[in-house]
Biopython code that builds the backbone (N, CA, C, O; Angstrom):
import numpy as np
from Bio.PDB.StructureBuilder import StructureBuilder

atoms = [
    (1, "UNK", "N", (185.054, 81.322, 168.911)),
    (1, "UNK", "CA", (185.935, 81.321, 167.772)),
    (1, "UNK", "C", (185.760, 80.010, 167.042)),
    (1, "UNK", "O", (185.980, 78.944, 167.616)),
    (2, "UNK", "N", (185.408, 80.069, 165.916)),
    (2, "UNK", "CA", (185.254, 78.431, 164.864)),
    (2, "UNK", "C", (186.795, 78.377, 164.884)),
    (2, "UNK", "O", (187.684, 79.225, 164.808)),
    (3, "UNK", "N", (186.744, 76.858, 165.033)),
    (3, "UNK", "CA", (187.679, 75.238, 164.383)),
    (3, "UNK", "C", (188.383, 76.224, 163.483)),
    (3, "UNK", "O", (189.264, 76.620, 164.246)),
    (4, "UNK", "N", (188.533, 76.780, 162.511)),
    (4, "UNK", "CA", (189.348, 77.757, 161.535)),
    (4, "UNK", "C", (189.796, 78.504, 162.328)),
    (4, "UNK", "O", (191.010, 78.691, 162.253)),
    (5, "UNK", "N", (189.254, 79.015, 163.080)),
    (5, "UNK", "CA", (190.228, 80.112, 163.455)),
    (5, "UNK", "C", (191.291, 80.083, 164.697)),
    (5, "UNK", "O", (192.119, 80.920, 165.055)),
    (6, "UNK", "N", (190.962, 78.851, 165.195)),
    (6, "UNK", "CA", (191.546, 78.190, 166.087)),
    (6, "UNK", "C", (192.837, 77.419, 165.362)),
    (6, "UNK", "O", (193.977, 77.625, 165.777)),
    (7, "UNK", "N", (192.632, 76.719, 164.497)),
    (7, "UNK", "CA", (193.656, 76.278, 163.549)),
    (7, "UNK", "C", (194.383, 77.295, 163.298)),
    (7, "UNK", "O", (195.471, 77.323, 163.875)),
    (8, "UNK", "N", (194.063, 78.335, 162.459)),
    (8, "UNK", "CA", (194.891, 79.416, 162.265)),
    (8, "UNK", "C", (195.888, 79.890, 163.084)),
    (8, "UNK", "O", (197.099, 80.057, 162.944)),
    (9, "UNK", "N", (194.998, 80.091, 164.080)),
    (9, "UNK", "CA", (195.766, 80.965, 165.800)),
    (9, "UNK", "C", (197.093, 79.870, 165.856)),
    (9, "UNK", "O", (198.258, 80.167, 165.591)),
    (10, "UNK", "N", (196.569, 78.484, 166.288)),
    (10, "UNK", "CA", (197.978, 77.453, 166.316)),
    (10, "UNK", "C", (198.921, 77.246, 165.028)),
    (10, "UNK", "O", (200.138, 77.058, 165.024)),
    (11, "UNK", "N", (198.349, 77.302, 164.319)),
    (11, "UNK", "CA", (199.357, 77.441, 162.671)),
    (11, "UNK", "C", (200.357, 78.863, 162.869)),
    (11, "UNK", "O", (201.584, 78.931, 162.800)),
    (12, "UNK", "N", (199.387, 79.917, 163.128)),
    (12, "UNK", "CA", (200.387, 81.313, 163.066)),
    (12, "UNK", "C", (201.318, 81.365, 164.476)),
    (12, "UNK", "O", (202.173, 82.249, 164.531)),
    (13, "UNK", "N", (201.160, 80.368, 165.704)),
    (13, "UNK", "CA", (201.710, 81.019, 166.592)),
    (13, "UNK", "C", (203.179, 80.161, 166.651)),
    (13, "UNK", "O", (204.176, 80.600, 167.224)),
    (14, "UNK", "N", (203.129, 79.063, 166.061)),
    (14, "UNK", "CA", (203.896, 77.995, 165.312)),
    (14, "UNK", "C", (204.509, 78.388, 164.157)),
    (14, "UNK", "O", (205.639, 77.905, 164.227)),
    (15, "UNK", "N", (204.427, 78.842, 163.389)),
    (15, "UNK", "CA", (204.991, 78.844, 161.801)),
    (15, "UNK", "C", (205.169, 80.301, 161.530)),
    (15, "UNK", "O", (205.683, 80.495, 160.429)),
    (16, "UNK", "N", (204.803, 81.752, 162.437)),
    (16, "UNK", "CA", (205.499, 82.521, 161.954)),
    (16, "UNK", "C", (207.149, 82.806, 162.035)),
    (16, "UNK", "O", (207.921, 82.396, 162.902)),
    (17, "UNK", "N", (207.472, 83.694, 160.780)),
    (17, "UNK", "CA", (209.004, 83.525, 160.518)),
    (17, "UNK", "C", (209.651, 84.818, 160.200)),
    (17, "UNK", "O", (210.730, 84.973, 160.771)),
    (18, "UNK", "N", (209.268, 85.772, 159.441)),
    (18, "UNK", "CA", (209.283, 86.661, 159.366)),
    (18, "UNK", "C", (209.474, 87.931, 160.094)),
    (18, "UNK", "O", (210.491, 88.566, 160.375)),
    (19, "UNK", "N", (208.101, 88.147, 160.342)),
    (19, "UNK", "CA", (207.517, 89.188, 160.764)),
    (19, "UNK", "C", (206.909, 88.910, 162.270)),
    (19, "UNK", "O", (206.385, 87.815, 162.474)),
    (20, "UNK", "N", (206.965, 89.792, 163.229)),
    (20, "UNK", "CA", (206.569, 89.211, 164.209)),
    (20, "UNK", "C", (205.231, 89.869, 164.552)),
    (20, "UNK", "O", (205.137, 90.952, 163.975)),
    (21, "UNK", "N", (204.194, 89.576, 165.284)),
    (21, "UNK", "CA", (203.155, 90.463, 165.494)),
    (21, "UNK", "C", (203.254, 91.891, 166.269)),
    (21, "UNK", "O", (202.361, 92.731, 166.160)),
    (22, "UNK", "N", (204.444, 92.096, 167.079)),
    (22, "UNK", "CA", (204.461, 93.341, 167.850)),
    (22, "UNK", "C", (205.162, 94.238, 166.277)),
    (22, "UNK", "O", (205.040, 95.453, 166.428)),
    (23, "UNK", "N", (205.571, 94.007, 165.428)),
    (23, "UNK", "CA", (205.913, 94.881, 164.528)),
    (23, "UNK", "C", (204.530, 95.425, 163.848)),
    (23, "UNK", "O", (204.311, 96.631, 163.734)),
    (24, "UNK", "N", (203.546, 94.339, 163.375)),
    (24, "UNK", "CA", (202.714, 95.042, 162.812)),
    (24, "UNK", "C", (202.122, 96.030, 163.796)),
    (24, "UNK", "O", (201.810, 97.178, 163.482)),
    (25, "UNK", "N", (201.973, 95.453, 165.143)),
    (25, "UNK", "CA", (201.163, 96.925, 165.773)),
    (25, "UNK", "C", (202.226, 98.239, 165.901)),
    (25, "UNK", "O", (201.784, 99.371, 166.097)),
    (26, "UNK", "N", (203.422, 98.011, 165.793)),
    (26, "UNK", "CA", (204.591, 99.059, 165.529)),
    (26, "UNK", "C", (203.833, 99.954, 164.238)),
    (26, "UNK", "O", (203.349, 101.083, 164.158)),
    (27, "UNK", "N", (203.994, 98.924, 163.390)),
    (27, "UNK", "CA", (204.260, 99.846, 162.104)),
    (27, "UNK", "C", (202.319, 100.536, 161.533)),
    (27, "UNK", "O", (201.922, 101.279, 160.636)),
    (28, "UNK", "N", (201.589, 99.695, 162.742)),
    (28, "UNK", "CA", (200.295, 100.483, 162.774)),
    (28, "UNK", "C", (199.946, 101.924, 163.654)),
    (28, "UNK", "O", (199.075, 102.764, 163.428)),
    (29, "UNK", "N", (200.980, 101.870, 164.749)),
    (29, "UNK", "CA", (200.911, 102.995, 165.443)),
    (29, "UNK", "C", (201.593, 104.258, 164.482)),
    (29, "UNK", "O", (201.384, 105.459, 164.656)),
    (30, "UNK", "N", (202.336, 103.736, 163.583)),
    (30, "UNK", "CA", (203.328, 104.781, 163.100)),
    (30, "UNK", "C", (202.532, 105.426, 162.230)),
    (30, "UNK", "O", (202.567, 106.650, 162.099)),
    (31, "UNK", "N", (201.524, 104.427, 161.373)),
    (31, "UNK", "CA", (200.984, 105.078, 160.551)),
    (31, "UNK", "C", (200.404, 106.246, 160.735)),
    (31, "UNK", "O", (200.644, 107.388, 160.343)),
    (32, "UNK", "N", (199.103, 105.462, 161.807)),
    (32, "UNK", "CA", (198.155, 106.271, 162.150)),
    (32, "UNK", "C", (198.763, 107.918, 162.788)),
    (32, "UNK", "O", (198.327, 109.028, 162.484)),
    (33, "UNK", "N", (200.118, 107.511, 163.937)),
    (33, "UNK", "CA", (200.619, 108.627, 163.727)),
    (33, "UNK", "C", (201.197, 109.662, 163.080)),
    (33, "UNK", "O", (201.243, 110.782, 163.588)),
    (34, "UNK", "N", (201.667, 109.398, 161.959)),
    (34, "UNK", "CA", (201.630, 109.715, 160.608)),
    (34, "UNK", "C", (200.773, 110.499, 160.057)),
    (34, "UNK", "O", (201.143, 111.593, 159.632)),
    (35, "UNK", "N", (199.550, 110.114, 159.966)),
    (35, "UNK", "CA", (198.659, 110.924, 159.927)),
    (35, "UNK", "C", (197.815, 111.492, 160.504)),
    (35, "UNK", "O", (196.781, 111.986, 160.054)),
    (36, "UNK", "N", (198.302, 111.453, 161.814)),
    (36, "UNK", "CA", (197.581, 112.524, 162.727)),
    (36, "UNK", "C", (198.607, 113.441, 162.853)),
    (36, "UNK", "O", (198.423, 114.275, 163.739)),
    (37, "UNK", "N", (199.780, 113.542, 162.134)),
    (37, "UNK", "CA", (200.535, 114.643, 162.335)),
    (37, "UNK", "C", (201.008, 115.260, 160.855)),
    (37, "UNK", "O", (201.845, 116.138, 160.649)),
    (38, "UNK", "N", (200.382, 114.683, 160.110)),
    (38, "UNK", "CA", (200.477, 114.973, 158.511)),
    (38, "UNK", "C", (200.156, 116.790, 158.469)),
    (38, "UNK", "O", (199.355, 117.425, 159.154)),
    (39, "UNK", "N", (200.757, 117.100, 157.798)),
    (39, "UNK", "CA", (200.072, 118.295, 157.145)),
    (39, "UNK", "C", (199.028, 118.189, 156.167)),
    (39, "UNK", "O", (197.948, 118.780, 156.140)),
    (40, "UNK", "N", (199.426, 117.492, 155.503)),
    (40, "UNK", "CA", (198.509, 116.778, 154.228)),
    (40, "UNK", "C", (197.067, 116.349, 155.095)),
    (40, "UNK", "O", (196.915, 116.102, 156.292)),
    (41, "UNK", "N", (196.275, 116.368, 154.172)),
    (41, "UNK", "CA", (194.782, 115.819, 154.269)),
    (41, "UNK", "C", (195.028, 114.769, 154.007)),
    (41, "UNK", "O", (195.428, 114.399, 152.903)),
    (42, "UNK", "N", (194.768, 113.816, 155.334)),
    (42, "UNK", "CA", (194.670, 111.612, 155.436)),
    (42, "UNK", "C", (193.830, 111.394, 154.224)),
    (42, "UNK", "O", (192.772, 111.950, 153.928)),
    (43, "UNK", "N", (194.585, 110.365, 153.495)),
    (43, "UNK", "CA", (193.536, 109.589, 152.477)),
    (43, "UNK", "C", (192.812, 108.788, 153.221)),
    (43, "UNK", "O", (193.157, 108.485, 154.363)),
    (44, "UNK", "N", (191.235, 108.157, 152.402)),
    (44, "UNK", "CA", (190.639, 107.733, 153.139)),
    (44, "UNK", "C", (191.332, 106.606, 153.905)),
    (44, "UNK", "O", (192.563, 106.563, 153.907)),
    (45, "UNK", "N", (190.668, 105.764, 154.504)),
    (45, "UNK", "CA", (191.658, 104.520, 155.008)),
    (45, "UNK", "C", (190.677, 103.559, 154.666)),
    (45, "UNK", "O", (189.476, 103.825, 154.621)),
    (46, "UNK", "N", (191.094, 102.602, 154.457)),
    (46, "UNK", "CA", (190.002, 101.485, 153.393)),
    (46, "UNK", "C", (190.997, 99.781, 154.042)),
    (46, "UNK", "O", (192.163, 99.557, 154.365)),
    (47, "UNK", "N", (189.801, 98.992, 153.962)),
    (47, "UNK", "CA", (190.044, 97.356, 154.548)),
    (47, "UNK", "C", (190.951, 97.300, 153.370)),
    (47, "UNK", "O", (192.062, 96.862, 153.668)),
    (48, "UNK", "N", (190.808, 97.599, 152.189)),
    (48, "UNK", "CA", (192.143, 96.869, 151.465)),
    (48, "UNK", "C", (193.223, 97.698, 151.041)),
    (48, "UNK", "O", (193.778, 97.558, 149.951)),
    (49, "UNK", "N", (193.546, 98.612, 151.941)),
    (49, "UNK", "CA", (194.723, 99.325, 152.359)),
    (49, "UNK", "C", (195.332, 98.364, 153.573)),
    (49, "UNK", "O", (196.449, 97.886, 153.375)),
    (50, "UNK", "N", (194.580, 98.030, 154.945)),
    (50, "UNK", "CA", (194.878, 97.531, 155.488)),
    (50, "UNK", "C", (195.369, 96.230, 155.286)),
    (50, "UNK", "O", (196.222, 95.797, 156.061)),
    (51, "UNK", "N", (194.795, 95.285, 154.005)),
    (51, "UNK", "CA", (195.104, 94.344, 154.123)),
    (51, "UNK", "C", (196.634, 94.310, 153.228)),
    (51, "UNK", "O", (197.333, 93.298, 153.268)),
    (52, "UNK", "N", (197.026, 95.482, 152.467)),
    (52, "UNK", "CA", (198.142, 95.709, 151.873)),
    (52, "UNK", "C", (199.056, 95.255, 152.592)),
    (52, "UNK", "O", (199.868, 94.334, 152.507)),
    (53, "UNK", "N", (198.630, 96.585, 153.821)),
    (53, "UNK", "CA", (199.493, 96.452, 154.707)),
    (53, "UNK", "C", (199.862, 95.590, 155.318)),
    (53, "UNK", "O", (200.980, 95.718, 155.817)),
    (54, "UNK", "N", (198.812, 93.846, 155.654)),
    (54, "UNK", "CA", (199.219, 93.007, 155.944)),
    (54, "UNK", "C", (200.169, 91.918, 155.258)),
    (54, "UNK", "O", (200.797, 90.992, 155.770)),
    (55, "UNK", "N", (200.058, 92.366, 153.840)),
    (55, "UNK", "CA", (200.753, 91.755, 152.647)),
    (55, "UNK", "C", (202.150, 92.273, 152.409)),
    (55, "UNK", "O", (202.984, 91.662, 151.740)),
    (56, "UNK", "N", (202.362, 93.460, 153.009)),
    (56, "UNK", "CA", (203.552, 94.262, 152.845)),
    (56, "UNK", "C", (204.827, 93.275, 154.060)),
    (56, "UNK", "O", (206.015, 92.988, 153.914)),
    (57, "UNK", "N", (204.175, 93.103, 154.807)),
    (57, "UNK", "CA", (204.997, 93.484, 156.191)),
    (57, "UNK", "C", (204.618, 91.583, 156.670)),
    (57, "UNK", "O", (204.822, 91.188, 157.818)),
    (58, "UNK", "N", (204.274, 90.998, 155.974)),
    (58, "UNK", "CA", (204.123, 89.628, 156.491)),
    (58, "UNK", "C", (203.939, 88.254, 154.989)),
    (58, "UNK", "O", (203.141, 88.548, 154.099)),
    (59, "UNK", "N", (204.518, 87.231, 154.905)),
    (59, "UNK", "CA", (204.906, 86.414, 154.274)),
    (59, "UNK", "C", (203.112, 85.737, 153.967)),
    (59, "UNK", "O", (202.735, 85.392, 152.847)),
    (60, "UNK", "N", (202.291, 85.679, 155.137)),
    (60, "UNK", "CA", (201.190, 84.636, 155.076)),
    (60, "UNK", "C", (200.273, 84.988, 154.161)),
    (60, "UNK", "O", (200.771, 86.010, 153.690)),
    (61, "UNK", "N", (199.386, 84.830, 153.675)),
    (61, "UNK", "CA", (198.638, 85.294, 153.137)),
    (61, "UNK", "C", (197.179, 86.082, 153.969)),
    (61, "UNK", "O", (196.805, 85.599, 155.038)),
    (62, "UNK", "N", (196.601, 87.037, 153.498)),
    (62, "UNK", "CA", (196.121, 88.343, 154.448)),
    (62, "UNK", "C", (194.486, 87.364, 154.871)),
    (62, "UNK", "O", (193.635, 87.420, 155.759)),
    (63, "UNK", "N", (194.649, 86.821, 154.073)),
    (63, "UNK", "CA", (192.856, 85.475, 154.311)),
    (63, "UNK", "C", (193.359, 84.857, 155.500)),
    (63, "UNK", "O", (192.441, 84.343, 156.139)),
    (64, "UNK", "N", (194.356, 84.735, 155.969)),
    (64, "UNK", "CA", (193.880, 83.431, 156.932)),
    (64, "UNK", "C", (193.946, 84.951, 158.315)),
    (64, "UNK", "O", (193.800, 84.396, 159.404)),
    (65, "UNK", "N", (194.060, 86.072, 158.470)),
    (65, "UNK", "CA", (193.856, 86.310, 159.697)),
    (65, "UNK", "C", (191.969, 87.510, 158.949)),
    (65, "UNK", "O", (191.403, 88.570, 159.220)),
    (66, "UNK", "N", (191.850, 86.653, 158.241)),
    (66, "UNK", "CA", (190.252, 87.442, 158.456)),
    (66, "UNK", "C", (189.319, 86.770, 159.251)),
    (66, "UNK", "O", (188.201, 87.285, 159.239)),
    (67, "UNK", "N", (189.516, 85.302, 160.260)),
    (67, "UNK", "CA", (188.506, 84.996, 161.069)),
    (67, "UNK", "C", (189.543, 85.030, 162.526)),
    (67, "UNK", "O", (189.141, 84.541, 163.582)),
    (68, "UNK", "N", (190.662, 85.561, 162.418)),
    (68, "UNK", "CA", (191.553, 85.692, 163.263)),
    (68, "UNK", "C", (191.108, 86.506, 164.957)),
    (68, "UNK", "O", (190.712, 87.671, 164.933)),
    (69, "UNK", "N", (191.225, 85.781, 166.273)),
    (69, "UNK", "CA", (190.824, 86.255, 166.978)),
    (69, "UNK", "C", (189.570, 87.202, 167.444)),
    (69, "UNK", "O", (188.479, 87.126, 166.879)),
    (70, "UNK", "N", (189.743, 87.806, 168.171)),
    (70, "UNK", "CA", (188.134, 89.107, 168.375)),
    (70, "UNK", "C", (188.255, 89.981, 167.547)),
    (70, "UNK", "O", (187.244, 90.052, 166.849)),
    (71, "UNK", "N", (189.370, 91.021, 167.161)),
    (71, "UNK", "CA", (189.195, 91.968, 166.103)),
    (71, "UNK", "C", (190.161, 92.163, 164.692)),
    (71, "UNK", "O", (190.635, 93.122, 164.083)),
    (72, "UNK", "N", (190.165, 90.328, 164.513)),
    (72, "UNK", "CA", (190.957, 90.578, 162.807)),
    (72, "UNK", "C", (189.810, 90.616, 161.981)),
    (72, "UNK", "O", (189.982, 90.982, 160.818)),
    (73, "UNK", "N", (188.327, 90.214, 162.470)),
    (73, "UNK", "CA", (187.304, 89.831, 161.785)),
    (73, "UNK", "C", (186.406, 91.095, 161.829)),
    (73, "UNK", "O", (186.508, 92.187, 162.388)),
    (74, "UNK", "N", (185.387, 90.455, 160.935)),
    (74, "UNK", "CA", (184.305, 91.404, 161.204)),
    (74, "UNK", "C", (183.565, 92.218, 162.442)),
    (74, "UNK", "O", (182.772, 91.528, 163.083)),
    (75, "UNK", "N", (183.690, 93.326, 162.781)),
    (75, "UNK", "CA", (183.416, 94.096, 164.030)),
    (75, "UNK", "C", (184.691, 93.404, 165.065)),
    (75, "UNK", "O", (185.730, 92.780, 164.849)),
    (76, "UNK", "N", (183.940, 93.922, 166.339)),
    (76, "UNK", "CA", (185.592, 93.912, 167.127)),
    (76, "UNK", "C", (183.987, 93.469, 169.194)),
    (76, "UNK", "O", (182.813, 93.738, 169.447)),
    (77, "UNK", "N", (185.376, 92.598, 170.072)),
    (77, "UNK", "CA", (184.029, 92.755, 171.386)),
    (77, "UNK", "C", (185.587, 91.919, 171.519)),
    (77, "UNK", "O", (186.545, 91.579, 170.825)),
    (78, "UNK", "N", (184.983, 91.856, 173.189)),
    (78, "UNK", "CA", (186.302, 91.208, 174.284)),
    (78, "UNK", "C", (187.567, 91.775, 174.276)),
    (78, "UNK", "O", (187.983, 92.886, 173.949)),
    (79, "UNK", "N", (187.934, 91.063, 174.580)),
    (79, "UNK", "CA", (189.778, 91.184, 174.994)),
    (79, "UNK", "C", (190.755, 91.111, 174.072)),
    (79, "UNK", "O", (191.236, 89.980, 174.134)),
    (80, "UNK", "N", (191.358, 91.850, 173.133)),
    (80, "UNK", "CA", (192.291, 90.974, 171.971)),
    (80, "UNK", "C", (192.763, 89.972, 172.720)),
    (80, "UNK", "O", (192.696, 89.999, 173.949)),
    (81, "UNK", "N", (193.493, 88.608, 171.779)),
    (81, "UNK", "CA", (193.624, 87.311, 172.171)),
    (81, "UNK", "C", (195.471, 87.567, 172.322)),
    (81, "UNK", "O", (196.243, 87.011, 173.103)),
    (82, "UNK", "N", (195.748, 88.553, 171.317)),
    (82, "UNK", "CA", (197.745, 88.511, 171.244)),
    (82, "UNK", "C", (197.760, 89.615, 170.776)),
    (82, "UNK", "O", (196.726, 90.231, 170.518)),
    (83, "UNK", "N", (199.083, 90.125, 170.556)),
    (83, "UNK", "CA", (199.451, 91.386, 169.967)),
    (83, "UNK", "C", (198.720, 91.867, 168.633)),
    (83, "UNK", "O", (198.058, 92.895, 168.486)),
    (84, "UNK", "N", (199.064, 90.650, 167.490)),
    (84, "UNK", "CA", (198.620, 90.439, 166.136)),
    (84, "UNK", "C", (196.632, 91.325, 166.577)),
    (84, "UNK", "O", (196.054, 92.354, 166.228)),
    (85, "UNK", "N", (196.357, 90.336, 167.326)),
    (85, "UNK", "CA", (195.088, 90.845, 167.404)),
    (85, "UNK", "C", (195.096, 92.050, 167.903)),
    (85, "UNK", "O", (194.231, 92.748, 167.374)),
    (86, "UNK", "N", (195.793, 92.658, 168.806)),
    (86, "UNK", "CA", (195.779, 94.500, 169.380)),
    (86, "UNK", "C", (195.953, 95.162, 168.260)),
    (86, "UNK", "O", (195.220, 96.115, 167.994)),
    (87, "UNK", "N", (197.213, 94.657, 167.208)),
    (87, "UNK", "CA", (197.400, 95.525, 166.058)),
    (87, "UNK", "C", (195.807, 95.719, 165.502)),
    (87, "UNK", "O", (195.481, 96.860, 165.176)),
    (88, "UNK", "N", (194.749, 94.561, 165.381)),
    (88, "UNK", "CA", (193.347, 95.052, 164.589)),
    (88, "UNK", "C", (192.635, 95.635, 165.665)),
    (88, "UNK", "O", (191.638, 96.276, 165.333)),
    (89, "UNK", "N", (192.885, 95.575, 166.801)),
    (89, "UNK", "CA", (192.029, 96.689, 167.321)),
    (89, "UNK", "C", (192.193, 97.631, 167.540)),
    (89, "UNK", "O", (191.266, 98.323, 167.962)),
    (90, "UNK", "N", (193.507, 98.163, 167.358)),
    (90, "UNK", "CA", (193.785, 99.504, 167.172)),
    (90, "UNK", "C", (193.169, 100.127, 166.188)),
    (90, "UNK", "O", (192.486, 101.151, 166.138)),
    (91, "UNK", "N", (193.612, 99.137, 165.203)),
    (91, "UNK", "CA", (192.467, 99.340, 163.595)),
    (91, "UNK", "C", (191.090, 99.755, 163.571)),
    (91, "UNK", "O", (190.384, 100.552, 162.953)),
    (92, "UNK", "N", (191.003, 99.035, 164.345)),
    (92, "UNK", "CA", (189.079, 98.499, 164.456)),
    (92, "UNK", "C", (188.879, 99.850, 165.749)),
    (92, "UNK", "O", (187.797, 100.436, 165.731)),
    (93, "UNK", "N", (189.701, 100.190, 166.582)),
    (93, "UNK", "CA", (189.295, 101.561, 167.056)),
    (93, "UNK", "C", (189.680, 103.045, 166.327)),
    (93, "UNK", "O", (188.924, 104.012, 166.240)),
    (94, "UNK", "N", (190.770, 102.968, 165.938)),
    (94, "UNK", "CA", (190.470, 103.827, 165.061)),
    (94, "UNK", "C", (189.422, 104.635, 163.805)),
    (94, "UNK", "O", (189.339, 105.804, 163.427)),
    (95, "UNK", "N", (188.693, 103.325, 163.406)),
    (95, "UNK", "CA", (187.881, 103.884, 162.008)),
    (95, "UNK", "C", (186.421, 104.059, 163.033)),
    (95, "UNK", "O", (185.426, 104.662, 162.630)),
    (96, "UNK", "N", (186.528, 103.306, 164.637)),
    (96, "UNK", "CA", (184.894, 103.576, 165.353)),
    (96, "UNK", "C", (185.602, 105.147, 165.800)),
    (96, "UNK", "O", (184.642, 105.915, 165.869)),
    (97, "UNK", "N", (186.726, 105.812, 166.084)),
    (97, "UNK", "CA", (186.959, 107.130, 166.817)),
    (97, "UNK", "C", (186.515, 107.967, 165.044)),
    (97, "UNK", "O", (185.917, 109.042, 165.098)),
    (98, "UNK", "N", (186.780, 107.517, 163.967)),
    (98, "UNK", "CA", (186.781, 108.101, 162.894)),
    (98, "UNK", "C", (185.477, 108.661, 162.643)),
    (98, "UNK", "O", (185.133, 109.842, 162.610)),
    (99, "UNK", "N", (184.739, 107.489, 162.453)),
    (99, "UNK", "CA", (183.521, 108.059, 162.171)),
    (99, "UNK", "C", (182.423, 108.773, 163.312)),
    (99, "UNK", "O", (181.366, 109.323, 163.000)),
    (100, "UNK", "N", (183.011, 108.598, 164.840)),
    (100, "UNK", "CA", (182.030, 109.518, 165.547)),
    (100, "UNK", "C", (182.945, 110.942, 165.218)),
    (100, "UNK", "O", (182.631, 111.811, 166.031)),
    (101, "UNK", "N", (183.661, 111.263, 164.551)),
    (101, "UNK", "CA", (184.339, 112.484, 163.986)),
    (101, "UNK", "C", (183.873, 113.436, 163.319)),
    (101, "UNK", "O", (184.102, 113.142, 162.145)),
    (102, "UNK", "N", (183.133, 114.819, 163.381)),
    (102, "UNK", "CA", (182.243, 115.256, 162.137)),
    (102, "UNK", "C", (183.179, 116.147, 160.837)),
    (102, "UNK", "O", (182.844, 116.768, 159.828)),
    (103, "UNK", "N", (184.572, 115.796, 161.534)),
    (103, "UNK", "CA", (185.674, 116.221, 160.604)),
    (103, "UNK", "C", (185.701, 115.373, 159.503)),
    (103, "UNK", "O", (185.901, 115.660, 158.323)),
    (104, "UNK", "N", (185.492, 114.361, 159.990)),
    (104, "UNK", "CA", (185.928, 112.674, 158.984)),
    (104, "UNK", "C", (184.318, 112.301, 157.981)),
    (104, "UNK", "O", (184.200, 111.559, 157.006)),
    (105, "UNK", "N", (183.324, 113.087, 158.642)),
    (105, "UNK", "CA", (182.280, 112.717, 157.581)),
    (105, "UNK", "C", (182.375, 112.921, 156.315)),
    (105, "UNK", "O", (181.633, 112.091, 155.790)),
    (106, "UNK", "N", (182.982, 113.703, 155.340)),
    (106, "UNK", "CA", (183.024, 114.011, 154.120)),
    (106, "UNK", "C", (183.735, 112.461, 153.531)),
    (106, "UNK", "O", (183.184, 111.810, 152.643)),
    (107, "UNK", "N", (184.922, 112.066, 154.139)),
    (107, "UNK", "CA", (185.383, 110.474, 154.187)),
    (107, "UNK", "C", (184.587, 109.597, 153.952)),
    (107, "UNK", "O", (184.413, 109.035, 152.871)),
    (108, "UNK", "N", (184.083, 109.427, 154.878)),
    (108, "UNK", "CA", (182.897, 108.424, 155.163)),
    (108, "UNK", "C", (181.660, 108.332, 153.932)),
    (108, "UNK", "O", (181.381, 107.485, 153.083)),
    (109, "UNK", "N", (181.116, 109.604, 154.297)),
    (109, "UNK", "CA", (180.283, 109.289, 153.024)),
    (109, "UNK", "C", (180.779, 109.710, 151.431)),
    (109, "UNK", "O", (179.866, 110.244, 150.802)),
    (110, "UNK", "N", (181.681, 109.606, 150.899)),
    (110, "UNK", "CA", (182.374, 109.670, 150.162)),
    (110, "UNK", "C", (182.216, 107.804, 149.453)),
    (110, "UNK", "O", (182.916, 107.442, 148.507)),
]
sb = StructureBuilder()
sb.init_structure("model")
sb.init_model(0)
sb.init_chain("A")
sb.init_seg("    ")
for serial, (resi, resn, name, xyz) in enumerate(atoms, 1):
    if name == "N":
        sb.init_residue(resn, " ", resi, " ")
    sb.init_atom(name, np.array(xyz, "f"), 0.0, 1.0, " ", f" {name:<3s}", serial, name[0])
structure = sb.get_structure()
């Protein structure tokens, strides 16, 4: 993990106020369940939906958890580091269960 993201990790585990990290993975399970029980056809799901969602539901700004732990960043490997980080790997497993999906291909390549 780079000096940034290490800073970050101690800045956020210090200075959050708000929002706590077991909510976002709350309000990520809900979604996703949400739409696995939708009647409706799921819109696609897109990184800057997600990062809405990080803007919705949290005060910080959505940049500082993009080098955040093993899976706030680009691709996902190891252990999440805290909750905050389980909430992106739920994320980050969801869109890898998505696309081995041949339901979800029209999505995808869309």
């Amino acid at each position: 993990r780079s000096s940034v993201g290490t800073f970050i990790h101690l800045t956020y585990s210090f200075t959050m106020d708000k929002m706590n990290p077991a909510h976002l993975l709350v309000l990520a399970a809900v979604c996703i369940s949400l739409l696995g029980a939708s009647s409706i056809a799921p819109q696609p799901l897109t990184i800057h939906q997600f990062r809405k969602m990080i803007e919705c539901t949290n005060t910080r700004p959505w940049w500082n958890f993009a080098d955040y732990g093993c899976y706030c960043s680009y691709g996902g490997n190891s252990t999440a580091v805290d909750q905050l980080d389980r909430c992106c790997q739920t994320h980050y497993n969801c869109y890898s269960q998505a696309k081995d999906n041949p339901a979800c291909k029209p999505i995808w390549d869309s």
